[in-house]
C-alpha positions in Angstrom: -0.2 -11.7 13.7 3.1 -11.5 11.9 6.6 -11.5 13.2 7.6 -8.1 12.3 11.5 -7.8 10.2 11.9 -4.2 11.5 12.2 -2.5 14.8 9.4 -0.3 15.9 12.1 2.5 15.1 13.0 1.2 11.5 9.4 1.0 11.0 8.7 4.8 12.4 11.7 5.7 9.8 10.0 4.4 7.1 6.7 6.2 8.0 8.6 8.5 7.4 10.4 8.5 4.1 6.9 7.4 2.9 5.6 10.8 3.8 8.8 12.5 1.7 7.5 10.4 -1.2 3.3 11.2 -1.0 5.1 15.2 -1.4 6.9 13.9 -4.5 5.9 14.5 -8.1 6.2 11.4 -8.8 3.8 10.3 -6.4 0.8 13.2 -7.5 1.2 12.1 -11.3 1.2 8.5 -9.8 -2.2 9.5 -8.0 -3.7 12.0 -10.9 -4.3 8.6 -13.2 -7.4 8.3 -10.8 -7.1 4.1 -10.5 -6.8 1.8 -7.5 -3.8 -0.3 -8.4 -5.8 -3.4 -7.3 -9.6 -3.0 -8.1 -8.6 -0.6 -10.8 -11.9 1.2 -10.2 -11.7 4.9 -11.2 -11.5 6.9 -7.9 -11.0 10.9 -7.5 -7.0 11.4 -7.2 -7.3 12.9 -3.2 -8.8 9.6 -2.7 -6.5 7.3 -3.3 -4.4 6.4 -0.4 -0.8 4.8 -0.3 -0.3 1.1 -0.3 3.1 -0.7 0.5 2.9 -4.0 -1.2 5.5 -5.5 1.2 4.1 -3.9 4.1 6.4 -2.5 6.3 5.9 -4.8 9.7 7.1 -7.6 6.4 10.1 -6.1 5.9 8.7 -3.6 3.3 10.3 -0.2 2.7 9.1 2.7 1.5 10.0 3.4 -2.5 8.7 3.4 -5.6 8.8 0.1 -6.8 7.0 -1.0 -3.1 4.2 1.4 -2.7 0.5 1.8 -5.4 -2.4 3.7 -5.3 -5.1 2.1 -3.8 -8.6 3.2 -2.7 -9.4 3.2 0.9 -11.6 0.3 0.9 -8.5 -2.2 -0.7 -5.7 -0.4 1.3 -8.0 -1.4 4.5 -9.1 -4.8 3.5 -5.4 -5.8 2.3 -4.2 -4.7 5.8 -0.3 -6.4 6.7 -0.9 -9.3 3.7 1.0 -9.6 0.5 -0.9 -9.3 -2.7 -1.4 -13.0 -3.2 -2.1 -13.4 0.2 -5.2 -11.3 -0.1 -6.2 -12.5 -3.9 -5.9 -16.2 -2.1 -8.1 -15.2 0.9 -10.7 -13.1 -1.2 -11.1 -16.2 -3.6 -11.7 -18.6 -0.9 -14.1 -16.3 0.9 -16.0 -16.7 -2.9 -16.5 -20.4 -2.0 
């Protein structure tokens, strides 16, 4: 679907890192405010998953300012687009 920026190996690296980070404290206070960072609906903290916004296969990498909080069901449906990808297709799918 999308030409990917990293190798499969740069990816795999920054599987990686992004599992250092979900240990972090900064990720379980991150997660303990309970809210999807793009529904904002209140979801139990072990629910919420993490969400690069840049995904990685777009050049994406894993740190703080580059991954949220999101309940399953937007991490899912959000997939490998940007944010205002997925506001632009949810919108026209309102049509």
């Amino acid at each position: 679907m999308f030409a990917a920026d990293f190798t499969e190996e740069e990816i795999k690296r920054e599987k990686g890192v992004a599992r250092e980070l979900r240990k972090s404290s900064w990720w379980k206070r991150r997660c303990s405010e309970g809210r999807c960072y793009y529904c904002n609906s209140k979801v139990h903290p072990r629910d919420l998953t993490m969400d690069h916004v840049v995904p990685l296969i777009r050049g994406g990498k894993s740190t703080k300012g580059n991954v949220v909080a999101s309940c399953k069901e937007c991490n899912t449906k959000k997939g490998y687009l940007l944010h205002f990808e997925w506001d632009k297709e949810k919108s026209s799918k309102k049509s």
